[in-house]
N, C-alpha and C positions, 0 to 999 in steps of 0.2 A: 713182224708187226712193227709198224714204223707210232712210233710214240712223240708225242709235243711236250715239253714242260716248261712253264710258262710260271717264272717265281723267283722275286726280284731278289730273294739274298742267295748272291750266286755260291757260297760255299755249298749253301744248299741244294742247289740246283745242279751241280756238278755233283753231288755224292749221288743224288737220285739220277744224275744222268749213267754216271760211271758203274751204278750200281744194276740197271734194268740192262744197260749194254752187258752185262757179266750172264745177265741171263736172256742174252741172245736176241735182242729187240734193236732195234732200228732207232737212235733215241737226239733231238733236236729239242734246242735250249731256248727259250725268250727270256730275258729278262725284263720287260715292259709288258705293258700291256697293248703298246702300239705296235712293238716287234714283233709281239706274239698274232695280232691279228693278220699282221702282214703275211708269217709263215702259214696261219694256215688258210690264206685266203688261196695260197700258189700251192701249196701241198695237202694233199689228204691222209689226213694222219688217221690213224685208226681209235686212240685213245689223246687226250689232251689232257695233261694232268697243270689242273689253272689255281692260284694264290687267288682269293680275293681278294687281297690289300695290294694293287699293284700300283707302279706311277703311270702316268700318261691314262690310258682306257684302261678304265676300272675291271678286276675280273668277274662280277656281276656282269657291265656290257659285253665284254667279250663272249662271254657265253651266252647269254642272247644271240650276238652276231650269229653263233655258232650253230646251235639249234636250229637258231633259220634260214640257217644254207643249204635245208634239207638233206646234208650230207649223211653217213651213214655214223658219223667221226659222234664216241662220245666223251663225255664231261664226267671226270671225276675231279671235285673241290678239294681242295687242300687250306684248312685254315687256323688261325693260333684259338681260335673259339669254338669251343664245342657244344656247346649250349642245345637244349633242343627247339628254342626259336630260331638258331642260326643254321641247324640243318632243314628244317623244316624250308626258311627262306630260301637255301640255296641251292634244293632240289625243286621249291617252288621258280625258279628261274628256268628251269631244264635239263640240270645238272642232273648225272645219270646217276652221281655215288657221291658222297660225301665223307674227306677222313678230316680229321681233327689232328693238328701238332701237338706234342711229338707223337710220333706215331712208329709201329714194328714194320722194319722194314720187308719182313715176309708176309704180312697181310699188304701191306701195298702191291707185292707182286701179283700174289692174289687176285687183291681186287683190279689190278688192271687185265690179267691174264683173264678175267672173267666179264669184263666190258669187252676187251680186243675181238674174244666169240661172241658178242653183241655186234660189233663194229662192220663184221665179214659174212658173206652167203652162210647159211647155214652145210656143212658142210660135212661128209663122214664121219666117225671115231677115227676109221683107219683109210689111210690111202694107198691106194693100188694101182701096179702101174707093174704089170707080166708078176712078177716072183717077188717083186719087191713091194715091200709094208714100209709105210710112214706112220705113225701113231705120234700124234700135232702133242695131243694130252701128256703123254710121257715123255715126248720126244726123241725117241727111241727109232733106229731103221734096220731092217731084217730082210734078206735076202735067201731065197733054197740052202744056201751055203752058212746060215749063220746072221748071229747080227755082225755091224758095219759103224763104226766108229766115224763119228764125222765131229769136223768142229761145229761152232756156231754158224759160221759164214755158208759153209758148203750144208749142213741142215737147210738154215732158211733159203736157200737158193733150192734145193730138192723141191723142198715144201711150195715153192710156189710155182713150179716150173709141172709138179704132180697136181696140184689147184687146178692146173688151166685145163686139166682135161686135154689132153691133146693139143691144144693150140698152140700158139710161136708169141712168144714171152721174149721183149728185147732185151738187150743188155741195159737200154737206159731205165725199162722199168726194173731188171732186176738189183740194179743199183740203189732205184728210190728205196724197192719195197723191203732190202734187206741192210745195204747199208743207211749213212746219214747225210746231211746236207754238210759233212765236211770230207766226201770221199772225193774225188779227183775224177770228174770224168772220163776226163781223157789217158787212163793209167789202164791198164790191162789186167786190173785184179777181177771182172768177171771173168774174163776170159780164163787167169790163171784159176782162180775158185773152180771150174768148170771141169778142165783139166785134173786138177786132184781129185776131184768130186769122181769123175768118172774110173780114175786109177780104184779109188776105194771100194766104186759099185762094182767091177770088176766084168768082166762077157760072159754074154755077149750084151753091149753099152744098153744102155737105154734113155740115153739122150741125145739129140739127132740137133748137128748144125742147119741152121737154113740158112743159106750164106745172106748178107746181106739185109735180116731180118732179127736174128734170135738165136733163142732156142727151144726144143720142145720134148719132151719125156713122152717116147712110144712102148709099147708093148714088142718087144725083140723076141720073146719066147723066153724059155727056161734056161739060166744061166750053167754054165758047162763047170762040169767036175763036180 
């Protein structure tokens, strides 16, 4: 899930980034209100979590902007007033969720964890791909042999690579869709991610190079032993 947070007092904006990265999200910073429309005019973020009180563009416009870029990306407000004429206004803008400062930081996972399946196709509980189970909700993966340990990185690379259904997923999207805008393109951590990934799922593989293009999660049949 690739996340935007967009909220000018950067202490804060680094504990909420540092904190959704802990729980396995893709997560990029604005601090303006102009930076932030920039990143999401070039990225599609699946969730944007926006400060009202920003400098430059206000996050009232921004989230206009936002709304009607017909994107799939939604708005959850963040602001020091919790009033209920200021939620009422702020979901009257478009805004999909409205939290109020200070706030627990496990309802905010929550509630982005519950825009993000707003954000994406609607989609299985569980994904399958031969003998192998993704469960997105628990996060959790199980194989004939047992469950399978994976970190954050090598999950979300699975999870989107078993999404495409078959198709060939590049290295450059699996970089937006799982890392952030401060990963190094040109470094070989898909490629390394890929590799462990497969060491973990174990044979017979079930993610298939296509030179030149990606990669892509086939049906191999039933994993041996």
């Amino acid at each position: 899930m690739r996340i935007l947070v967009v909220e000018d007092e950067a202490p804060l904006a680094d504990a909420i980034a540092r904190g959704l990265r802990r729980e396995g999200m893709a997560v990029d910073v604005a601090l303006t209100g102009d930076e932030g429309h920039e990143k999401a005019s070039i990225t599609r973020y699946d969730v944007v979590l926006l400060d009202r009180d920003l400098p430059g563009m206000s996050g009232d416009e921004l989230c206009r902007q936002i709304v009607s870029s017909d994107e799939l990306t939604r708005v959850l407000m963040l602001t020091a007033s919790g009033t209920v004429s200021d939620r009422v206004e702020g979901l009257s803008l478009g805004a999909d969720d409205y939290l109020a400062k200070p706030f627990a930081f496990p309802e905010l996972v929550a509630r982005v964890r519950a825009l993000g399946r707003r954000a994406t196709p609607a989609a299985p509980p569980l994904l399958t791909v031969g003998d192998v189970e993704l469960d997105p909700a628990k996060r959790t993966v199980r194989r004939a042999s047992g469950p399978v340990d994976l970190t954050r990185k090598e999950f979300g690379v699975l999870e989107v690579l078993m999404s495409a259904k078959g198709a060939v997923v590049s290295s450059e999207e699996l970089l937006e869709r799982v890392w952030d805008e401060n990963a190094d393109p040109f470094t070989t951590t898909v490629r390394v991610t890929v590799m462990t990934l497969r060491k973990k799922l174990g044979e017979p593989g079930i993610i298939e190079t296509v030179v030149g293009s990606g990669y892509r999660a086939r049906d191999t049949g039933p994993a041996k032993g």
